[in-house]
C-alpha positions in Angstrom: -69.2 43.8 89.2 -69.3 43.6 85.0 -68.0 46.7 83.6 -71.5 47.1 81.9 -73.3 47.6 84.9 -74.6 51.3 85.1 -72.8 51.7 88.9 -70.0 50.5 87.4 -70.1 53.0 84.5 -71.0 55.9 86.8 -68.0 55.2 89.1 -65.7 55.0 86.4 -66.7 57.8 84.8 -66.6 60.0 88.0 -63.1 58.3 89.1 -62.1 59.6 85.9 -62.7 63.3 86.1 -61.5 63.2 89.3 -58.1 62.2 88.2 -57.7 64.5 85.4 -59.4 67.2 87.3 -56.3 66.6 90.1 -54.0 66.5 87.0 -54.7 69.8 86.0 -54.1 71.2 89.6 -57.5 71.1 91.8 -55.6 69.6 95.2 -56.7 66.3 96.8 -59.6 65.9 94.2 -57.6 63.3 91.9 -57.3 60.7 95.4 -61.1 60.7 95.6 -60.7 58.2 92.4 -59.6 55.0 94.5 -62.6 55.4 97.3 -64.6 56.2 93.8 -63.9 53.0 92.4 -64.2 51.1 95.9 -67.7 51.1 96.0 -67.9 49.1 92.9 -64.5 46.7 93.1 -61.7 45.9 95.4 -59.2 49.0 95.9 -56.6 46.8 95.1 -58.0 46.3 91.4 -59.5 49.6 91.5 -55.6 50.6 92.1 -54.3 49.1 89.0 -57.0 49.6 86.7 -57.0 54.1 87.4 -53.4 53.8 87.1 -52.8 53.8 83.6 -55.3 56.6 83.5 -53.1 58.7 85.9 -50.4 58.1 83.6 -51.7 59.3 80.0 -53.4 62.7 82.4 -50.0 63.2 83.5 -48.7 64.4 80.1 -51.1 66.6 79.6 -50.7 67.8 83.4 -47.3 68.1 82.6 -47.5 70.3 79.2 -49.8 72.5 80.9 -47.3 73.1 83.8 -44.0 72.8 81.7 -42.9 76.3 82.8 -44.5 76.6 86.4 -42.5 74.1 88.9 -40.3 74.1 91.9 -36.9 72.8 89.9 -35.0 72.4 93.6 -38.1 70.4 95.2 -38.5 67.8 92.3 -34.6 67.5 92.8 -34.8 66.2 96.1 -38.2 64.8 95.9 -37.8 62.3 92.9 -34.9 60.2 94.0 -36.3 60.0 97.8 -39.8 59.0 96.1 -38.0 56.3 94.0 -36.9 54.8 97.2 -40.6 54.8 98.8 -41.6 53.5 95.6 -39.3 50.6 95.6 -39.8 49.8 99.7 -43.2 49.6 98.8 -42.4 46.9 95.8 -40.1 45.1 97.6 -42.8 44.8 101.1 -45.7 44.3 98.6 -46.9 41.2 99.4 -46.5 41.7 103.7 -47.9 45.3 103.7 -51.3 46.1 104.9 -53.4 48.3 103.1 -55.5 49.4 105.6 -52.7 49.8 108.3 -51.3 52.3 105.3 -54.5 54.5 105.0 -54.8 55.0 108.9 -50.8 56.3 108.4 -51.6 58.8 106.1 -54.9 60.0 107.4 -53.1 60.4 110.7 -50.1 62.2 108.9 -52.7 64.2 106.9 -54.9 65.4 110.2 -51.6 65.9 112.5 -50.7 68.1 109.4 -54.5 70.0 109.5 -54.5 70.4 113.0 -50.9 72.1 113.1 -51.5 74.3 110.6 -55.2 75.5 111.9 -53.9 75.8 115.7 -50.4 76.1 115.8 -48.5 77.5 113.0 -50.0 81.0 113.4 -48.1 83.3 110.8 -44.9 82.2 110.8 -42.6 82.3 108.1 -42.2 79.8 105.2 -40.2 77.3 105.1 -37.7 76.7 102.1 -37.1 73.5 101.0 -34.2 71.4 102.5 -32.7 67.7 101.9 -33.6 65.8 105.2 -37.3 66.8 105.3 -37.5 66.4 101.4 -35.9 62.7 101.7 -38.2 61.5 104.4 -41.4 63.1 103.5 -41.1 62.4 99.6 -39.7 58.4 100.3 -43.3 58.1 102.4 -44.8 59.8 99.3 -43.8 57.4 96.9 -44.3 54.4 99.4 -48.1 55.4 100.1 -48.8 55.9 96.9 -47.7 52.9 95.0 -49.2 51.1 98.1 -52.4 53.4 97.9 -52.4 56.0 95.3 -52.6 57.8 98.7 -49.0 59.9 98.3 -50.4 63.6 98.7 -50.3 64.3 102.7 -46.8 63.4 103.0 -46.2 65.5 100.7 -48.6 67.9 101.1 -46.6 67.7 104.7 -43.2 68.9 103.0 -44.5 71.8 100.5 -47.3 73.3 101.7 -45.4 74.9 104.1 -43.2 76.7 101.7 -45.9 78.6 100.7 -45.1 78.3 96.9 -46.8 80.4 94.5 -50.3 78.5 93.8 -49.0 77.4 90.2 -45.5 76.5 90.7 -47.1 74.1 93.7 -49.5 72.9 91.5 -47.0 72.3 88.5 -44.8 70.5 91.3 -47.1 68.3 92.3 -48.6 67.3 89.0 -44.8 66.8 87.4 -43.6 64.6 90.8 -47.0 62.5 90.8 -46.3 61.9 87.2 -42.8 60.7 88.0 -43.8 58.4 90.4 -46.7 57.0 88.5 -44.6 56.0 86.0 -42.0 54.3 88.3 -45.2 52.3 89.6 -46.1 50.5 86.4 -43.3 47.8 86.2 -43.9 46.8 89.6 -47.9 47.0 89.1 -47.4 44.7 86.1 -44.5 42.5 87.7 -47.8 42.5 90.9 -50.5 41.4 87.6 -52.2 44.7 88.6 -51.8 45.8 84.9 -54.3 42.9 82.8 -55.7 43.2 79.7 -59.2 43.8 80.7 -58.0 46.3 82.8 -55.9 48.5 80.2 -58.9 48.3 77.7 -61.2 50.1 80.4 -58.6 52.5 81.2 -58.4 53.2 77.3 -62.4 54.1 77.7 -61.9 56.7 80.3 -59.1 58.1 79.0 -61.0 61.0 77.2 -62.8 61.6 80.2 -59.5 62.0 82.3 -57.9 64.2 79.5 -60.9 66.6 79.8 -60.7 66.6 83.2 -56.9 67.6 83.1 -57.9 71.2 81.0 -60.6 71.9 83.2 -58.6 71.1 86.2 -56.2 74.3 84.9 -58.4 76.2 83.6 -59.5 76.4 87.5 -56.3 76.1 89.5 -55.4 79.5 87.1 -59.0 81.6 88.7 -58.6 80.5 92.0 -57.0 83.2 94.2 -54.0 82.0 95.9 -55.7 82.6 99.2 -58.9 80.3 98.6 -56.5 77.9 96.9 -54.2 77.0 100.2 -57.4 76.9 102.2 -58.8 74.5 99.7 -55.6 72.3 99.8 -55.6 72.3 103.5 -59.9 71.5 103.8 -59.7 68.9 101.2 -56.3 67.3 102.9 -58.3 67.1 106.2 -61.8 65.5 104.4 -59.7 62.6 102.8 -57.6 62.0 105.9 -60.7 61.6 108.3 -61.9 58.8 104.8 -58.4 57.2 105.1 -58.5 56.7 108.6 -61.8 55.4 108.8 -60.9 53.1 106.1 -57.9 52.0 107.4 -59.8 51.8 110.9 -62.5 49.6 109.5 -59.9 47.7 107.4 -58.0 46.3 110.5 -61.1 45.7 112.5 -60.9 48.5 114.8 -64.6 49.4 115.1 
């Protein structure tokens, strides 16, 4: 579809505020812009043209958040989502998308379904090296395969029960990380055209504005409301992923 097109100029500009809306701090919303773009190109391309537009809305996610971040979780999250990032480079080309999505979607209900049923009031978790390593190496490898890296995560933090804006400043500083180790292997892939980094220029404002008024409403959410959020939106794009990935492989 030509870039001109009005759908394809609504879903850009929708995809856009999404990722600087998820920037700022508003869970799940920024991995709405993949299906966002789907409906108007491949998720592949749609994939490598929204990520240079993750990657300028991270440094304004990341000034905003500068003071507010879990220093001990970013230590063990980083390296293990390096790894993931590079497992995913290295199995690029015999990796199935779909088969990915139904992963995390199934990761990302399990995770729902514990939490509503079984987890009852018990007490937080703190963070620790195994769990970190496994859950944050998935996180890198789902999201350079699918910009889909939040349930795994979401898997290892949430139940720390971290103060709304040091979780938010967590995720927004490791999600930048990783989305800059993703952009020599997107360009070594030819995910990363010309064409593509000239509409990602266009929609950068859009992200940027996004990424304020993504803070501006992490900061007036009560903490409460917030975790529900995270949890409700988690389960909403893991019932998308695994019908994607379900129609994907032919399932249905």
């Amino acid at each position: 579809m030509s870039e001109l097109e009005p759908a394809f100029i609504v879903a850009a500009m929708l995809a856009a505020i999404a990722v600087g809306t998820g920037k700022g701090g508003v869970p799940m919303i920024g991995m709405l812009s993949v299906p966002i773009m789907s409906l108007v190109m491949s998720p592949i391309a749609a994939a490598g043209l929204l990520l240079p537009v993750y990657v300028v809305s991270d440094m304004f996610g990341v000034y905003a958040y500068r003071r507010e971040f879990s220093r001990r979780n970013l230590a063990i999250l980083m390296p293990a989502a390096a790894l993931g990032v590079g497992i995913g480079w290295a199995t690029a080309s015999i990796v199935s998308e779909p088969l990915v999505m139904l992963l995390v979607g199934v990761i990302g209900l399990s995770f729902c379904m514990y939490r509503w049923f079984w987890s009852g009031g018990g007490t937080a978790k703190p963070a620790d090296v195994p769990r970190g390593v496994f859950w944050g190496a998935l996180s890198g490898f789902t999201s350079f395969v699918s910009h889909a890296g939040a349930p795994p995560y979401q898997m290892y933090v949430v139940p720390q029960r971290l103060p709304k804006m040091v979780y938010a400043g967590t995720s927004t500083i490791l999600f930048a990380a990783i989305n800059v180790m993703k952009l020599p292997p997107y360009w070594a892939l030819g995910q990363l055209g010309i064409g593509n980094l000239r509409i990602a220029a266009m929609l950068l404002p859009i992200a940027i504005a996004g990424t304020f008024l993504g803070v501006w409403l992490t900061r007036r959410i009560p903490e409460l409301i917030f975790y529900r959020v995270v949890v409700a939106a988690l389960f909403l794009l893991s019932l998308k992923l695994v019908f994607d990935g379900v129609t994907g492989l032919g399932l249905v």
